[in-house]
N, C-alpha and C positions, 0 to 999 in steps of 0.2 A: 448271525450276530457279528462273526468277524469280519465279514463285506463289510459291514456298516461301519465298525469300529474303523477299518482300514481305507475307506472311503473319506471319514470325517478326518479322520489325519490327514490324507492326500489334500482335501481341502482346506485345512488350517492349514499347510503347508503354503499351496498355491499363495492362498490369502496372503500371508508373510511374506513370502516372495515378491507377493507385486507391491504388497507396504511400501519394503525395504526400495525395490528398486523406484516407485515412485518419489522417495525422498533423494534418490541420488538423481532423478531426471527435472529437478525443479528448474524451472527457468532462471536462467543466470544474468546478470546485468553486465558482464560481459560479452553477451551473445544481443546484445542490443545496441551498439553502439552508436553517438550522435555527436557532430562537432555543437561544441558550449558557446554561448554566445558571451562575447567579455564587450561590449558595449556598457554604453549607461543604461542604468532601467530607467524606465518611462513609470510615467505616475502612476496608480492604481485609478483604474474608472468603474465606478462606484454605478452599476447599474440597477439594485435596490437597497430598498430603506434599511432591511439589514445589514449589508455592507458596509453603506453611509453611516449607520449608527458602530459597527466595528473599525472604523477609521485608523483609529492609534494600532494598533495590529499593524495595517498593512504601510502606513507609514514605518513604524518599526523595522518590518522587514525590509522595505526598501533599504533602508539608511545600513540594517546590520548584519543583510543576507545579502549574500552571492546565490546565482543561480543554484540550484542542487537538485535539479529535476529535468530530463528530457532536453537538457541543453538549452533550452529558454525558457525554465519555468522555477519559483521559487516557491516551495510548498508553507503556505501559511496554514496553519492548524488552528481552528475556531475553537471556542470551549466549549463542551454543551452537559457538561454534568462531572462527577470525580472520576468517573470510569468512561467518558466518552470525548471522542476529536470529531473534530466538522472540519475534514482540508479540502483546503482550495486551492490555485494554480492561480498562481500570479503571472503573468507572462511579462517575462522582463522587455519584453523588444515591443509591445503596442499597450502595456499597460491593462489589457486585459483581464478580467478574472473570471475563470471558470471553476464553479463546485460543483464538489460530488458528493454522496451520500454520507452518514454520520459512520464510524467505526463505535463501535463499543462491545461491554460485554469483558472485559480482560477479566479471567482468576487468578491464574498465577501468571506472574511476571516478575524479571529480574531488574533491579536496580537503572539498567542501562535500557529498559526494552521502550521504543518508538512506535509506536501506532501506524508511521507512513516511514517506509523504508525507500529511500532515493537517490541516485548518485547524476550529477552532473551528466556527464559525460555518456547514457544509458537512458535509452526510452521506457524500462522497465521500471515500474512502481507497484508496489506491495502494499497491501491494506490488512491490518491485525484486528480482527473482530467482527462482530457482526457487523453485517450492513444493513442499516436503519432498522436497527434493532431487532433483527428476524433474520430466519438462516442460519444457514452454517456460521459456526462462530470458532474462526481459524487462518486461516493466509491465502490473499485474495491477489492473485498475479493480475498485471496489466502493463499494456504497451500506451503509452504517452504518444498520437497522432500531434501535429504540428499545429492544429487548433484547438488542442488541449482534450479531443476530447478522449476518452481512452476506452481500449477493443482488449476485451477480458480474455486471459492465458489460459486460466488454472486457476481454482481454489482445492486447497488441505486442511481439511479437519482438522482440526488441533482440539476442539471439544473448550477452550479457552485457557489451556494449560500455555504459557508461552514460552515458558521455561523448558520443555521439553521437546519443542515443536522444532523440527526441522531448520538448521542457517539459512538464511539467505543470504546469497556470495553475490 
C-alpha cells in the first residue's frame, strides 16, 4: 500500500512538473520574428458569396487597421454567435483573404480577452477556443506562412477558463 501511495505521488508530481514547465515553454511572438509591411493595402477580393455579403467588415478594416498579424496580414474577426469569431487574414499587400476555422466556446474570460492574439511584427497567431466547435477548448499556437496559410505549434487545455490560462507574450 505504500508503493502505491508513493508511486501516485511520484506521478502527481511528474504530472505538475511538466504542467508548470509546459506553461513557461509556450511559444512566444518574439521567437517569431517578420519585417511588417507599411505599404498601402490593397482591396479585399471577395472570393465567396459570404465574403461579398460581409463587405463592410473588411472595408472597415482596410480604412481602420494596420497590419497586426505576420507582417502582411490584418486579422478580421467574422461574427458567428455571442461566444463565437470567424477570423480571417486579410493580406494587406494582394488583398487576399484567407479563413480559418470558427474559435468558440469561451467560459470564463476577462474584460480584455481576444479570441485571436497577434502582433505585427511576429508570424505567431493564437486562437482561444474550440475550433469549429469540437476539441480541445483552450490556446491554439500557430505560425503565419507567407500565403496565409498557417502550420500548427501547440495547443493548451485551458478546459475554457481564460482567465486562468496561461499569457501569451
Amino acid at each position: 500500500m505504500l508503493r502505491l501511495t508513493s508511486l501516485a505521488l511520484a506521478c502527481l508530481s511528474i504530472a505538475f512538473a511538466v504542467g508548470r514547465a509546459n506553461a513557461d515553454d509556450l511559444p512566444k511572438f518574439k521567437d517569431y520574428p517578420v519585417k511588417v509591411f507599411a505599404g498601402k493595402t490593397a482591396k479585399p477580393r471577395f472570393h465567396t458569396q459570404d465574403l461579398r455579403d460581409r463587405r463592410e467588415l473588411y472595408q472597415s478594416a482596410v480604412s481602420d487597421e494596420k497590419v497586426n498579424a505576420g507582417g502582411r496580414f490584418i486579422v478580421v474577426k467574422l461574427p458567428c454567435g455571442s461566444a463565437c469569431a470567424q477570423p480571417t487574414f486579410l493580406d494587406a499587400t494582394n488583398g487576399k483573404i484567407v479563413e480559418f476555422d470558427t474559435v468558440s466556446g469561451w467560459r470564463e474570460v476577462s474584460d480584455d480577452f481576444e479570441p485571436v492574439l497577434s502582433r505585427a511584427d511576429s508570424r505567431l497567431v493564437v486562437f482561444a477556443g474550440s475550433r469549429n466547435e469540437k476539441g480541445v477548448n483552450g490556446l491554439h499556437f500557430y505560425i503565419i506562412g507567407d500565403n496565409g496559410k498557417l502550420q500548427h505549434l501547440r495547443t493548451v487545455d485551458v478546459g475554457g477558463n481564460f482567465e486562468t490560462a496561461p499569457k501569451v507574450q
